[in-house]
PQR file of N, CA, C, O and H, with PARSE charges and radii, in Angstrom:
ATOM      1  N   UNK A   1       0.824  -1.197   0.000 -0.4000 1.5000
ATOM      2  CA  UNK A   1       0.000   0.000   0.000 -0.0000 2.0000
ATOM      3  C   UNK A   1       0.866   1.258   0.000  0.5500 1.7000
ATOM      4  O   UNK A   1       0.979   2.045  -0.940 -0.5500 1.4000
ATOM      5  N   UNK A   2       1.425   1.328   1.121 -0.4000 1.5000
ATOM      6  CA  UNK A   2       2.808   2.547   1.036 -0.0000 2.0000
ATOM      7  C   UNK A   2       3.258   2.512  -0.700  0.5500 1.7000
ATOM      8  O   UNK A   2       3.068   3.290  -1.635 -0.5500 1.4000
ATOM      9  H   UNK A   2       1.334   0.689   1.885  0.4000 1.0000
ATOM     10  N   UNK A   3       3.977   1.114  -0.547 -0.4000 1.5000
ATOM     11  CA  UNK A   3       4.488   1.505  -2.420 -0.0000 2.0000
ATOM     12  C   UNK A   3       4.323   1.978  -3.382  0.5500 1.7000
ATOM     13  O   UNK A   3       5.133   2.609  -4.060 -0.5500 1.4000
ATOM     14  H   UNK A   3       4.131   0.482   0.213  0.4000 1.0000
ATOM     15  N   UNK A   4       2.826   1.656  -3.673 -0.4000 1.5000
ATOM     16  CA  UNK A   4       1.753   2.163  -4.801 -0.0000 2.0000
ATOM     17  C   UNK A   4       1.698   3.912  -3.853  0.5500 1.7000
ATOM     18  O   UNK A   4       2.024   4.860  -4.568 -0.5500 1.4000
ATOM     19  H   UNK A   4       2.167   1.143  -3.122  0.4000 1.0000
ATOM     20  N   UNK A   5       1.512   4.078  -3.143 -0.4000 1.5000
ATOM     21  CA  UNK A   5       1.160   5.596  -2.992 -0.0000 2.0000
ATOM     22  C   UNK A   5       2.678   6.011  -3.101  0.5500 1.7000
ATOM     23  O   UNK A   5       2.746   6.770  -4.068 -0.5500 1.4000
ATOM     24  H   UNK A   5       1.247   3.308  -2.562  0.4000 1.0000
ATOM     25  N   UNK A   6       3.563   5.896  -2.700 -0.4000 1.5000
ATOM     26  CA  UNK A   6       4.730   6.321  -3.317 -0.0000 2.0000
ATOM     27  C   UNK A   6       5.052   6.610  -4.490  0.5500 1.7000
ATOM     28  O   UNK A   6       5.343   7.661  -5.062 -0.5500 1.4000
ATOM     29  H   UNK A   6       3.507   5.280  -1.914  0.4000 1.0000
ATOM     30  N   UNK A   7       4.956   5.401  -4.829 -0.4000 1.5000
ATOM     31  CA  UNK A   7       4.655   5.638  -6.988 -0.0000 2.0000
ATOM     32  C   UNK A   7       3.754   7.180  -7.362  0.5500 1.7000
ATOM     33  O   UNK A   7       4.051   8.261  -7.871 -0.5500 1.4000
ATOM     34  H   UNK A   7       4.719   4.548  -4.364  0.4000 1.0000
ATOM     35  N   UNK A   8       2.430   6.506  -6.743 -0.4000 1.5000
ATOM     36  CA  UNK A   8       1.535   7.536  -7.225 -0.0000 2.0000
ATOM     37  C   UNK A   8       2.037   8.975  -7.050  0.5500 1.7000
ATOM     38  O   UNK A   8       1.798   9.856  -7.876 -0.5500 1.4000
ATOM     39  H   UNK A   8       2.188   5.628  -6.330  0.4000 1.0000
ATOM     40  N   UNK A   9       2.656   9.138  -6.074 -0.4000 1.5000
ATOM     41  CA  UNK A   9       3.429  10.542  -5.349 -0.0000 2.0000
ATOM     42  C   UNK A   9       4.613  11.007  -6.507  0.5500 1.7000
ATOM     43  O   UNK A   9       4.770  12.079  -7.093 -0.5500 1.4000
ATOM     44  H   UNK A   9       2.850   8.422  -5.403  0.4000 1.0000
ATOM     45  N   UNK A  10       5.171  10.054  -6.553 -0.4000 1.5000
ATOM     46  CA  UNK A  10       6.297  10.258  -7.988 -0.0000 2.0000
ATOM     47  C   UNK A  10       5.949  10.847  -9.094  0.5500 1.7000
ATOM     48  O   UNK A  10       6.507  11.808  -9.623 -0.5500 1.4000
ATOM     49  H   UNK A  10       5.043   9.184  -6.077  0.4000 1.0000
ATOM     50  N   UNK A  11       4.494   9.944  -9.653 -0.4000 1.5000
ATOM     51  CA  UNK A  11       4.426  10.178 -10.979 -0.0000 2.0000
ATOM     52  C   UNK A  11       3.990  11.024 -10.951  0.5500 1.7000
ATOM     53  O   UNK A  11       4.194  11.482 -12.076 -0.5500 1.4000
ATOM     54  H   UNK A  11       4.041   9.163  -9.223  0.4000 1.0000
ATOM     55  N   UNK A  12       3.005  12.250  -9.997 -0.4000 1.5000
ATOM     56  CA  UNK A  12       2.615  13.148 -10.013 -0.0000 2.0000
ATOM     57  C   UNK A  12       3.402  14.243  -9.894  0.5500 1.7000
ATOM     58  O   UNK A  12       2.913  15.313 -10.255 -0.5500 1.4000
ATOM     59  H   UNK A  12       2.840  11.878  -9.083  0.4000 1.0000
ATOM     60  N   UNK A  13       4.729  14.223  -9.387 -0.4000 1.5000
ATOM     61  CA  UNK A  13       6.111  15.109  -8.912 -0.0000 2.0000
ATOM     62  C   UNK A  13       6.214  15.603 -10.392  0.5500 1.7000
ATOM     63  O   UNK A  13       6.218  16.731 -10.886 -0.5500 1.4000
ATOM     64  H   UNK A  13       5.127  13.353  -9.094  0.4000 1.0000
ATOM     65  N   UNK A  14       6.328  13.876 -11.109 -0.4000 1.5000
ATOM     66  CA  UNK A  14       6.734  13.860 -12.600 -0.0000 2.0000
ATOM     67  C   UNK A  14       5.863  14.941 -13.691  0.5500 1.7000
ATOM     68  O   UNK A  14       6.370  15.782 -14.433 -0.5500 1.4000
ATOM     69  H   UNK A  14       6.324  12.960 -10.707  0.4000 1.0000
ATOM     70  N   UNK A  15       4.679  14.681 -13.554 -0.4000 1.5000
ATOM     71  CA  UNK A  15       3.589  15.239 -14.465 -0.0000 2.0000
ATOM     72  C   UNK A  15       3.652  17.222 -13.707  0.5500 1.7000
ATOM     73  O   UNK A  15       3.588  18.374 -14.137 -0.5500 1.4000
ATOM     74  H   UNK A  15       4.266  13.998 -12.951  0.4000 1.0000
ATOM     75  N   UNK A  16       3.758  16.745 -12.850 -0.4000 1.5000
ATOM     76  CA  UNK A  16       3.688  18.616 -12.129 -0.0000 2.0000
ATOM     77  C   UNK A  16       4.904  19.029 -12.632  0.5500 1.7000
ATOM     78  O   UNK A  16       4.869  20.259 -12.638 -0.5500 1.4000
ATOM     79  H   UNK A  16       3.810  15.809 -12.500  0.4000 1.0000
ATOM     80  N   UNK A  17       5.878  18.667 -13.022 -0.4000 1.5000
ATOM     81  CA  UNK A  17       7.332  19.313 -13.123 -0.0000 2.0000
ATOM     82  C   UNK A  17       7.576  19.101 -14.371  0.5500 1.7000
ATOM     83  O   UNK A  17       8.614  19.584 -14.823 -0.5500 1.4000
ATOM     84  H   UNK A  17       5.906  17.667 -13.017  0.4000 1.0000
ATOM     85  N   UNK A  18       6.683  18.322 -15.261 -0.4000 1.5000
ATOM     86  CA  UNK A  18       7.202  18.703 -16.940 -0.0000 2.0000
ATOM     87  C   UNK A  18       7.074  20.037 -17.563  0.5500 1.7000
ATOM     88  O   UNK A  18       7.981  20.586 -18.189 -0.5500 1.4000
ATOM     89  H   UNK A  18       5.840  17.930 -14.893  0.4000 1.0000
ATOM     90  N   UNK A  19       5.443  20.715 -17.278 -0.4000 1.5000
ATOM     91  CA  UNK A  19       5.536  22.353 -17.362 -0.0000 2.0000
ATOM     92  C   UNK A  19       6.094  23.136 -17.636  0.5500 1.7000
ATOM     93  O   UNK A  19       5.871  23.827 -18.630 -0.5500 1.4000
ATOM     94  H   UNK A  19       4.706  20.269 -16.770  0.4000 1.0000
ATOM     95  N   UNK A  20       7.505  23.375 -16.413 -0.4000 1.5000
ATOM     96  CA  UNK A  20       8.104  24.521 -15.557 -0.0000 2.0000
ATOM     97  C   UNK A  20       9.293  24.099 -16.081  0.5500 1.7000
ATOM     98  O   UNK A  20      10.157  24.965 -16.216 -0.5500 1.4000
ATOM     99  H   UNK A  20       7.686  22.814 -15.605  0.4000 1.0000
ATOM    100  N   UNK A  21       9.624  22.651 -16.506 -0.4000 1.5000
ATOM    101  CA  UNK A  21      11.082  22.279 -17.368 -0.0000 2.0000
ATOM    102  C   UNK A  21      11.081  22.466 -18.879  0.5500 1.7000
ATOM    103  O   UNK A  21      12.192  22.648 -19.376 -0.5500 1.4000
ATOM    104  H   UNK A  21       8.922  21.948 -16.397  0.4000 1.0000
ATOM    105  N   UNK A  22       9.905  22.453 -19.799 -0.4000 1.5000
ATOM    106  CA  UNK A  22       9.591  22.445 -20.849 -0.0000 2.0000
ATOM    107  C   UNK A  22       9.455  23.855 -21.268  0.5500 1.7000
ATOM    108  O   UNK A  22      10.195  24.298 -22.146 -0.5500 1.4000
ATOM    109  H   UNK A  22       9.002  22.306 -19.395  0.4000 1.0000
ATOM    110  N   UNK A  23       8.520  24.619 -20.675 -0.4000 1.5000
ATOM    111  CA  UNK A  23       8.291  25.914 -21.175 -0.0000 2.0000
ATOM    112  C   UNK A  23       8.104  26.626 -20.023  0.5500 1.7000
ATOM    113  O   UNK A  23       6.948  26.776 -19.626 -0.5500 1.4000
ATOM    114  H   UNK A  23       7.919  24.258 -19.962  0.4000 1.0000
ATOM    115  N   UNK A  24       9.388  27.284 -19.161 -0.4000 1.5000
ATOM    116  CA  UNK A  24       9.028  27.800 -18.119 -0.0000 2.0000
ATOM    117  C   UNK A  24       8.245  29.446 -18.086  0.5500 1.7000
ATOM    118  O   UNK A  24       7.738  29.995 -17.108 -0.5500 1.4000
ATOM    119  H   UNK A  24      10.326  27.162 -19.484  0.4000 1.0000
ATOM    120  N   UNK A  25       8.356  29.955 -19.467 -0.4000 1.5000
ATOM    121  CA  UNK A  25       7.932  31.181 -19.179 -0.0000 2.0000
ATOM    122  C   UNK A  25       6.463  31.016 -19.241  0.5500 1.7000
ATOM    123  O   UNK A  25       5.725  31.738 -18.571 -0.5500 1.4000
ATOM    124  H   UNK A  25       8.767  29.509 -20.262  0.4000 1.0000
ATOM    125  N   UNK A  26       5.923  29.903 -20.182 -0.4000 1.5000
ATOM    126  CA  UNK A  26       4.360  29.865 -20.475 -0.0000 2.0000
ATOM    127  C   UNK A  26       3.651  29.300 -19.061  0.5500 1.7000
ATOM    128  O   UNK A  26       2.486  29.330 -18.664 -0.5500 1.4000
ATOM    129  H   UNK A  26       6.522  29.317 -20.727  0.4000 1.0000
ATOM    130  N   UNK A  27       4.793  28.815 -18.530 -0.4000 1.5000
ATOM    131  CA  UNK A  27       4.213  28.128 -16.895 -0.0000 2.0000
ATOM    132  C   UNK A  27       4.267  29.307 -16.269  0.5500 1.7000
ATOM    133  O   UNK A  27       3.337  29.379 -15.466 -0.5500 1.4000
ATOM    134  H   UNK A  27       5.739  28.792 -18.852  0.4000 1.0000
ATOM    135  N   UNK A  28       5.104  30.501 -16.276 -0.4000 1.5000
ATOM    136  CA  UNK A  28       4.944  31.843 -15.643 -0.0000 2.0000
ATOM    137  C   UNK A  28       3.846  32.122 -15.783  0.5500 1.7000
ATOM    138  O   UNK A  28       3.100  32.240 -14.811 -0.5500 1.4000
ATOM    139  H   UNK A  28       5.859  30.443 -16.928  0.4000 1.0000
ATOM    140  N   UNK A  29       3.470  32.291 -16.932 -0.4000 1.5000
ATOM    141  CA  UNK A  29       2.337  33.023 -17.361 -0.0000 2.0000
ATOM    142  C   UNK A  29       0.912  32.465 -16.703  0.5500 1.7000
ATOM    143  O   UNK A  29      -0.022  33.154 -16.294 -0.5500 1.4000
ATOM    144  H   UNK A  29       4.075  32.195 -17.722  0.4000 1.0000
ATOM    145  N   UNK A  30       0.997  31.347 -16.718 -0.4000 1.5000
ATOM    146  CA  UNK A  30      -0.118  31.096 -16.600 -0.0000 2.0000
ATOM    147  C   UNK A  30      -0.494  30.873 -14.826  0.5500 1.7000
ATOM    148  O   UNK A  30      -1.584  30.608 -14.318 -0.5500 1.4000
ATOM    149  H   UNK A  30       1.757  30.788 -17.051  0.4000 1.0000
ATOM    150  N   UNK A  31       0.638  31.058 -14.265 -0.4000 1.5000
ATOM    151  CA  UNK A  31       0.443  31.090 -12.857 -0.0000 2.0000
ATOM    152  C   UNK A  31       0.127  32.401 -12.707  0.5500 1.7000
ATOM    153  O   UNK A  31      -0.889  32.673 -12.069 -0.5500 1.4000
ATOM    154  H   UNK A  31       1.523  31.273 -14.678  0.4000 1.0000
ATOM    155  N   UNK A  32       0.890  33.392 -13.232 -0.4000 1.5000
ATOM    156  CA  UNK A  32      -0.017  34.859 -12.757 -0.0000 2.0000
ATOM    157  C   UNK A  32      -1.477  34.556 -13.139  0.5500 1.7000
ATOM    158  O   UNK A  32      -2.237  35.056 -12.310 -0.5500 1.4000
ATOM    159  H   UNK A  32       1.716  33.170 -13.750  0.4000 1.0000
ATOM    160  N   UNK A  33      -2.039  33.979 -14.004 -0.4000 1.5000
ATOM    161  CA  UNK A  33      -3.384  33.929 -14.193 -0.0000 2.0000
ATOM    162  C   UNK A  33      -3.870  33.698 -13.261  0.5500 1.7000
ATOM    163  O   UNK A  33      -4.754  34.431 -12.819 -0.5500 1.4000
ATOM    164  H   UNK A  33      -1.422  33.573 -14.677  0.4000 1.0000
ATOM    165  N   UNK A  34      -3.332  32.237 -12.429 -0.4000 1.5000
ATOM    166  CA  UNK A  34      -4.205  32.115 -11.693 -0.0000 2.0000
ATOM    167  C   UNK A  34      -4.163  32.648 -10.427  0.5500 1.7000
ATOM    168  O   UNK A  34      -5.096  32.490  -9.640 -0.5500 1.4000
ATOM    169  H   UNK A  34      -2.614  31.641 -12.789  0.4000 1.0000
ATOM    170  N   UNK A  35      -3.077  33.322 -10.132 -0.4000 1.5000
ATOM    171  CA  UNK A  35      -3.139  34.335  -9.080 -0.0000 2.0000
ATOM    172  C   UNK A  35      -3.992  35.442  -9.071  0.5500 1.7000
ATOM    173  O   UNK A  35      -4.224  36.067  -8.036 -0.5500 1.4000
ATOM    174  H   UNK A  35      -2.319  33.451 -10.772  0.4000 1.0000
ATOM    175  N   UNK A  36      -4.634  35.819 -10.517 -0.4000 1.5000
ATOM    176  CA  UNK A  36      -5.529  36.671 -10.751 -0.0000 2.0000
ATOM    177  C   UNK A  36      -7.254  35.957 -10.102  0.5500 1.7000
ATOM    178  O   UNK A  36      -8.065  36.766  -9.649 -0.5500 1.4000
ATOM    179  H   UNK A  36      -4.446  35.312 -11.358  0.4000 1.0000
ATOM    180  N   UNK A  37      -7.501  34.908 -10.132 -0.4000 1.5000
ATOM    181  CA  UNK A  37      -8.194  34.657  -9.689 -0.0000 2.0000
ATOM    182  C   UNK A  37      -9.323  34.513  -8.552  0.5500 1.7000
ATOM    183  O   UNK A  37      -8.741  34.360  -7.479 -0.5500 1.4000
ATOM    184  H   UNK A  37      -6.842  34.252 -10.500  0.4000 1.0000
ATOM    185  N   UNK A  38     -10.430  34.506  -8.418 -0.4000 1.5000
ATOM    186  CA  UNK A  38     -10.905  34.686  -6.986 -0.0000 2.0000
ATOM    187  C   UNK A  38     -10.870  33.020  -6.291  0.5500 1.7000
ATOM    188  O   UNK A  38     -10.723  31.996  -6.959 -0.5500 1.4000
ATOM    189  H   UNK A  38     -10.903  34.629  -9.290  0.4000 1.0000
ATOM    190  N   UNK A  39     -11.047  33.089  -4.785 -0.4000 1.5000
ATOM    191  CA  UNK A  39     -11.431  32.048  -4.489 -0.0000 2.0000
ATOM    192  C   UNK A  39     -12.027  30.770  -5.095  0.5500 1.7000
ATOM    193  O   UNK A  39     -11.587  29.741  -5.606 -0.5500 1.4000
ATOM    194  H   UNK A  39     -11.166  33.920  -4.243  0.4000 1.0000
ATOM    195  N   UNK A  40     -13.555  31.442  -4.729 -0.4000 1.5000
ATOM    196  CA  UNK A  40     -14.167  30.580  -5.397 -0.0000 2.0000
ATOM    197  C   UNK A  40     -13.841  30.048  -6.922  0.5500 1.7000
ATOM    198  O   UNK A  40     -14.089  28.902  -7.298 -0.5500 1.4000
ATOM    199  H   UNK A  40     -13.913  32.278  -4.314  0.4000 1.0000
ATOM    200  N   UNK A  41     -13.306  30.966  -7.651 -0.4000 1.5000
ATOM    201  CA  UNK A  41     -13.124  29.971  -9.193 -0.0000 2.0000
ATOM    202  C   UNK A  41     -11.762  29.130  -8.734  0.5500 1.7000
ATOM    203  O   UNK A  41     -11.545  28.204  -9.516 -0.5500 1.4000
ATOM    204  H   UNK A  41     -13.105  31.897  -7.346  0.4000 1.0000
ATOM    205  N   UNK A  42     -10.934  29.215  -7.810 -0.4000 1.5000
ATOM    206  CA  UNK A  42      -9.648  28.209  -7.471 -0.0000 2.0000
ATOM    207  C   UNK A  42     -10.603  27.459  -7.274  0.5500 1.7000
ATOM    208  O   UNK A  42     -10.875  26.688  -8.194 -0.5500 1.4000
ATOM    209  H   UNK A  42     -11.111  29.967  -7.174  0.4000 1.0000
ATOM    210  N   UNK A  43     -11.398  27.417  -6.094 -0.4000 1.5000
ATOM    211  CA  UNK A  43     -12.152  26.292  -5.550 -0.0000 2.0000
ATOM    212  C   UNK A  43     -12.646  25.545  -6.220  0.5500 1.7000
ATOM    213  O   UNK A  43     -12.406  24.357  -6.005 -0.5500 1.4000
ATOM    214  H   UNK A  43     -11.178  28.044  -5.346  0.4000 1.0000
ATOM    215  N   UNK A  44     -13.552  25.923  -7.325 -0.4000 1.5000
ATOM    216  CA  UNK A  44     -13.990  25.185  -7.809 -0.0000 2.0000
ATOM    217  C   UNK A  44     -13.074  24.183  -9.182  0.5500 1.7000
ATOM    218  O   UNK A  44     -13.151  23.021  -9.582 -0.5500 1.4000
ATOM    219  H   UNK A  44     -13.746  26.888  -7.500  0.4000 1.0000
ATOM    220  N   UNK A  45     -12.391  25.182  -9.485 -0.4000 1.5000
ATOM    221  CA  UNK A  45     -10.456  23.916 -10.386 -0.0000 2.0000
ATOM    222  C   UNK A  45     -10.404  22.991  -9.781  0.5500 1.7000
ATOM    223  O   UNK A  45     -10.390  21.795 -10.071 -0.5500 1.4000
ATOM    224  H   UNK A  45     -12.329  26.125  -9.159  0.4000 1.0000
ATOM    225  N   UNK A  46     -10.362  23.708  -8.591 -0.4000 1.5000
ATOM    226  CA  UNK A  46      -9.972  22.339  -7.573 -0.0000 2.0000
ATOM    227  C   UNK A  46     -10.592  21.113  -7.392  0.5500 1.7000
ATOM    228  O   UNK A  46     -10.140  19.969  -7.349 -0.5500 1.4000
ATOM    229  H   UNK A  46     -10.374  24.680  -8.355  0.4000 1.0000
ATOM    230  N   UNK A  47     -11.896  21.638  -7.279 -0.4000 1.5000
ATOM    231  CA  UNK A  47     -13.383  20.630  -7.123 -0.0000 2.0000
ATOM    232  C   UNK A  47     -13.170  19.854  -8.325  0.5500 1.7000
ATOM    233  O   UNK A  47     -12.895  18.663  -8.180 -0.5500 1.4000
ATOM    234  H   UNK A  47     -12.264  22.568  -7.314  0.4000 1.0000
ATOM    235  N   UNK A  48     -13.263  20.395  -9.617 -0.4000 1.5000
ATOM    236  CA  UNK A  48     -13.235  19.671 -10.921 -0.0000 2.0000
ATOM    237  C   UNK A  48     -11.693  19.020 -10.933  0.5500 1.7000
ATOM    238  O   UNK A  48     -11.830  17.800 -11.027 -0.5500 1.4000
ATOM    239  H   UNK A  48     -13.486  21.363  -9.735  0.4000 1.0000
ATOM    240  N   UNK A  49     -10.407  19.345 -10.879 -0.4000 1.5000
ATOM    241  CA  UNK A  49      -9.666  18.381 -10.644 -0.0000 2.0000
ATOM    242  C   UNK A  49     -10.012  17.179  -9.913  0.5500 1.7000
ATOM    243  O   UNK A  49      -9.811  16.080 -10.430 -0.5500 1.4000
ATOM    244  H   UNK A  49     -10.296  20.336 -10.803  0.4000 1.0000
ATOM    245  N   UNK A  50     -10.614  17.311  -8.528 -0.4000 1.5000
ATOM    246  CA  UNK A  50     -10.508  15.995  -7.905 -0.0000 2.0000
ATOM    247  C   UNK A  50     -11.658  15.166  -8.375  0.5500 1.7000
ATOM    248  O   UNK A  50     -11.359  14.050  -8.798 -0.5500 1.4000
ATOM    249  H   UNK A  50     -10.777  18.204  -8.108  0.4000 1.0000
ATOM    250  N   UNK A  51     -13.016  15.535  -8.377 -0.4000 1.5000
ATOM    251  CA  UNK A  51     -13.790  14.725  -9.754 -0.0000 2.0000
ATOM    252  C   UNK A  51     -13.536  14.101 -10.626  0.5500 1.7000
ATOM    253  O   UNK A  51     -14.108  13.060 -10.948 -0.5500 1.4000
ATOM    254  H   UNK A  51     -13.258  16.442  -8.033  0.4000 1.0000
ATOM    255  N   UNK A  52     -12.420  14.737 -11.304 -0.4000 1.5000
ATOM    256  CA  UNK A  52     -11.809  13.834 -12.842 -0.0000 2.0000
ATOM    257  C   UNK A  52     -10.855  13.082 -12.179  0.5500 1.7000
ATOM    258  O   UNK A  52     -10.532  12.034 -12.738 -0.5500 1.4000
ATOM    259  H   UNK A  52     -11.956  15.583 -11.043  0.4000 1.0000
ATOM    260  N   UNK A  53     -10.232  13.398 -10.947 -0.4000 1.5000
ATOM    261  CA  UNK A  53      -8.968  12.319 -10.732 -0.0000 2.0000
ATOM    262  C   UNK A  53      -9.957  11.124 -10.177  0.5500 1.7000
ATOM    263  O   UNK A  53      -9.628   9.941 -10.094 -0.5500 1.4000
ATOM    264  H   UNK A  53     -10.494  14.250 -10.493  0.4000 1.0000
ATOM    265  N   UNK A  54     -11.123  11.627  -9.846 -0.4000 1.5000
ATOM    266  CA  UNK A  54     -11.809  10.009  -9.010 -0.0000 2.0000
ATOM    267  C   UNK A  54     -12.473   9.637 -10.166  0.5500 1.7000
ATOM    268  O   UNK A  54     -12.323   8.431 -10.364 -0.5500 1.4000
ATOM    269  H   UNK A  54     -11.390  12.588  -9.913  0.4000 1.0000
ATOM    270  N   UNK A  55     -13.263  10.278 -11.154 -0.4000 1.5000
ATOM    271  CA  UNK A  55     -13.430   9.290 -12.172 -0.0000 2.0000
ATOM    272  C   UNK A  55     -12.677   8.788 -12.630  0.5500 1.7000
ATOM    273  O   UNK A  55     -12.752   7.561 -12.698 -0.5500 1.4000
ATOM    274  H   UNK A  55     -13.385  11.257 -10.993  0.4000 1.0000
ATOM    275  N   UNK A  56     -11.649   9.430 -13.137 -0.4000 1.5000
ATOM    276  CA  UNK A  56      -9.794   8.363 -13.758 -0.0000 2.0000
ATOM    277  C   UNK A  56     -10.078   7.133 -13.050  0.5500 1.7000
ATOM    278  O   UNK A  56     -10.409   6.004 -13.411 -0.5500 1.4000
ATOM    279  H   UNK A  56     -11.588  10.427 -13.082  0.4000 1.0000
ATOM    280  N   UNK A  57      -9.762   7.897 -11.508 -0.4000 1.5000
ATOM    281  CA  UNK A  57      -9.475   6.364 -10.910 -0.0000 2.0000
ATOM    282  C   UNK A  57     -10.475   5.600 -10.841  0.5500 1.7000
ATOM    283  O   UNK A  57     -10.193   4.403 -10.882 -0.5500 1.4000
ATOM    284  H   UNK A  57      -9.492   8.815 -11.215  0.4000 1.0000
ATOM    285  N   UNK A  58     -11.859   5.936 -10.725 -0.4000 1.5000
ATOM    286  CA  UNK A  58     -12.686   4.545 -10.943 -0.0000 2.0000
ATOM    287  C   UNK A  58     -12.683   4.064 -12.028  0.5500 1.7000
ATOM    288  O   UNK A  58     -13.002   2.877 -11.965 -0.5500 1.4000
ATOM    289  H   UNK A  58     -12.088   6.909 -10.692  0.4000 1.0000
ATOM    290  N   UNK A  59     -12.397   4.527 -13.398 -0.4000 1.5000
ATOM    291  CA  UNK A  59     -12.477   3.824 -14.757 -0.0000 2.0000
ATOM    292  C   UNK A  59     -11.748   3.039 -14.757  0.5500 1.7000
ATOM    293  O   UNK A  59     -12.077   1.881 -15.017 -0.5500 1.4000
ATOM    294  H   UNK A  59     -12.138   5.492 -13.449  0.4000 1.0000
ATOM    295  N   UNK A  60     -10.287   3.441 -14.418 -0.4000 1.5000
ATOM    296  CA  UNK A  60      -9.205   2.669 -14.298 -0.0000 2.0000
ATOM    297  C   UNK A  60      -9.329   1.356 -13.284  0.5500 1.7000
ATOM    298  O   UNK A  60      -8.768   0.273 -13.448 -0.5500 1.4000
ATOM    299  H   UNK A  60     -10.020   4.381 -14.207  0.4000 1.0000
ATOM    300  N   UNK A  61      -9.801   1.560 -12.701 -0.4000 1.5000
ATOM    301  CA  UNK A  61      -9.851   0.389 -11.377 -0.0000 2.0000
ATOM    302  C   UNK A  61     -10.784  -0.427 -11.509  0.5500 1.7000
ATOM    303  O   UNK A  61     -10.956  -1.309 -10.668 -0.5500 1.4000
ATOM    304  H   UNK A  61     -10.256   2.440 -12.567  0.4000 1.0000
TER
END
């Protein structure tokens, strides 16, 4: 159990850090965006990220 969440922890290090190595100024950019943002629209990215990561994972599983 540890292992697999380890992994999972990795590959996500992996996928978060291709961005900022690939095209760091367009990753600039788009973080001021979302610093422009209010709460609630973070909140709700957020909400819709974790939705799609639990559908992923139930399709997948």
């Amino acid at each position: 159990m540890l292992e697999t969440l380890l992994l999972a922890v990795g590959l996500m290090l992996i996928l978060e850090g291709l961005m900022p190595m690939i095209a760091p100024s367009r990753w600039r950019s788009l973080f001021e965006q979302l610093l422009k943002l209010e709460e609630g629209q973070i909140r709700f990215f957020g909400m819709f990220m974790v939705i799609a990561g639990l559908l992923l994972f139930w399709l997948v599983s």
